[in-house]
C-alpha positions as CSV (number, residue, x, y, z in Angstrom):
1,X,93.1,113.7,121.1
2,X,92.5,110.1,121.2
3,X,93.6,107.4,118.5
4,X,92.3,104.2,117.7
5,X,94.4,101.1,116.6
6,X,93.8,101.7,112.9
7,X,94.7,104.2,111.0
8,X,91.7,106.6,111.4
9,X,92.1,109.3,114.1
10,X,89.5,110.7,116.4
11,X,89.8,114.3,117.6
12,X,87.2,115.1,120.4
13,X,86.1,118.1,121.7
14,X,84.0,118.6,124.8
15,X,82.1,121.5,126.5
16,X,80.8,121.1,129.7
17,X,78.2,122.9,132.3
18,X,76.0,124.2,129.3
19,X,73.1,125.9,130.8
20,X,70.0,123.7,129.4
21,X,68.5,120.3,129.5
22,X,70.8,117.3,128.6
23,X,66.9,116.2,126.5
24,X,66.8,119.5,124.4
25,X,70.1,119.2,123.6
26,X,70.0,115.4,122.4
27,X,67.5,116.6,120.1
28,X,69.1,118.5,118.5
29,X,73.3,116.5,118.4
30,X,70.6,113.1,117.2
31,X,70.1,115.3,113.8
32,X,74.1,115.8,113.4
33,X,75.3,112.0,114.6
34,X,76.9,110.3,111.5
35,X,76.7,113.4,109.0
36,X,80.1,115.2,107.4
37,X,80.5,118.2,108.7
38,X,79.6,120.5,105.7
39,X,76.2,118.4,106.1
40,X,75.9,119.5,110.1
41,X,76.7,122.8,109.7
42,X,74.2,123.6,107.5
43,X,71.4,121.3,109.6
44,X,72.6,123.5,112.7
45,X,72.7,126.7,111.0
46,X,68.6,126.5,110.3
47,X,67.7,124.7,113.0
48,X,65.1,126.5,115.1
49,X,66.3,125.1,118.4
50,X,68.7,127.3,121.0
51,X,70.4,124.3,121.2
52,X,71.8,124.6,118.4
53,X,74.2,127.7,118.9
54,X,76.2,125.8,121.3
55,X,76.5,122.7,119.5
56,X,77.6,125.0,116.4
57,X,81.3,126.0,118.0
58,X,81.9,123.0,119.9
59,X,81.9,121.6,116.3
60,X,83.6,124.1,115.0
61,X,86.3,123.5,118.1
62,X,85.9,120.3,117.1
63,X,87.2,120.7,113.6
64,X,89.5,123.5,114.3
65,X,91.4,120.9,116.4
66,X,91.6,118.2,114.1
67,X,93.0,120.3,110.9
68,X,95.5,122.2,113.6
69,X,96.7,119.4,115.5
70,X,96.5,116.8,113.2
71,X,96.3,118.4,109.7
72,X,93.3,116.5,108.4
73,X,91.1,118.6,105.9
74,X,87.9,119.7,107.0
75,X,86.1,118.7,104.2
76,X,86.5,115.1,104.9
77,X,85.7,114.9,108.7
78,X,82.7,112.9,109.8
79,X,81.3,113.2,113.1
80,X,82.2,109.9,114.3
81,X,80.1,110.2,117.9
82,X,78.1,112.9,119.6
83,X,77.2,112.6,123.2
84,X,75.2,114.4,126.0
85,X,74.9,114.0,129.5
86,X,73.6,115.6,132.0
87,X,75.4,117.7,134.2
88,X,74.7,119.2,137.7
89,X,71.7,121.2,138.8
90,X,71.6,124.8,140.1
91,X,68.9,124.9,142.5
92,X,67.6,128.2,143.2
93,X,64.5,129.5,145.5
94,X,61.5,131.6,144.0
95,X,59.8,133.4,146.8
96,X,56.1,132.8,146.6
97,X,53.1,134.3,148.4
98,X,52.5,133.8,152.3
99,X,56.3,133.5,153.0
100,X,56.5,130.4,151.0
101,X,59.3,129.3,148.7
102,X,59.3,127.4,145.7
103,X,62.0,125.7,144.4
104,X,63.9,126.3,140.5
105,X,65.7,123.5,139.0
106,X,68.0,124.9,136.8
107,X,69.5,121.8,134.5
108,X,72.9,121.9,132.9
109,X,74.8,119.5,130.4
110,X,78.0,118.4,129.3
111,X,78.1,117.9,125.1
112,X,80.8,115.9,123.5
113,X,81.3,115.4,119.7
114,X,84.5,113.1,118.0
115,X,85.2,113.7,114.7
116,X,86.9,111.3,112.3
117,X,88.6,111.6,108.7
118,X,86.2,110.4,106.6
């Protein structure tokens, strides 16, 4: 939990090593950045994307935090900033024909969202 010098607390929660592309998954937290969180869980909840099921609990964590550790309502929280970046590779080997290999980047991501009382 971090606070700023006003009176307006930020709760943050963070998940890291998510296995897809930090660029599919700013896709989808650009649709949610600045919207109450009534408002972004309904945008996640039809979104086509599988980025989306991810992004749904860490907001969730998100708001569970801020009404249990700092008894805000949900109702009222804003999501304040979203961020993604881009986590380590897994880099795996795909055997190919003729005793070649070819190599399989596999990307990963770490997604943070702050909520605020809005």
């Amino acid at each position: 939990m971090r606070t700023t010098g006003s009176n307006s607390e930020e709760i943050r929660a963070s998940a890291k090593y998510i296995r897809m592309s930090a660029h599919k998954a700013r896709r989808v937290i650009n649709q949610i950045r600045g919207c109450s969180y009534e408002q972004a869980l309904m945008l996640l909840e039809f979104m086509p994307y599988r980025a989306c099921h991810p992004i749904l609990r860490l907001l969730s964590s998100a708001a569970a935090n801020a009404s249990r550790n700092s008894n805000l309502n949900k109702t009222n929280l804003i999501i304040s900033e979203a961020r993604v970046d881009g986590g380590t590779t897994l880099k795996r080997f795909q055997p190919r024909a003729q005793g070649r290999a070819y190599p399989i980047h596999k990307p990963t991501c770490h997604i943070t969202i702050t909520v605020k009382n809005g």
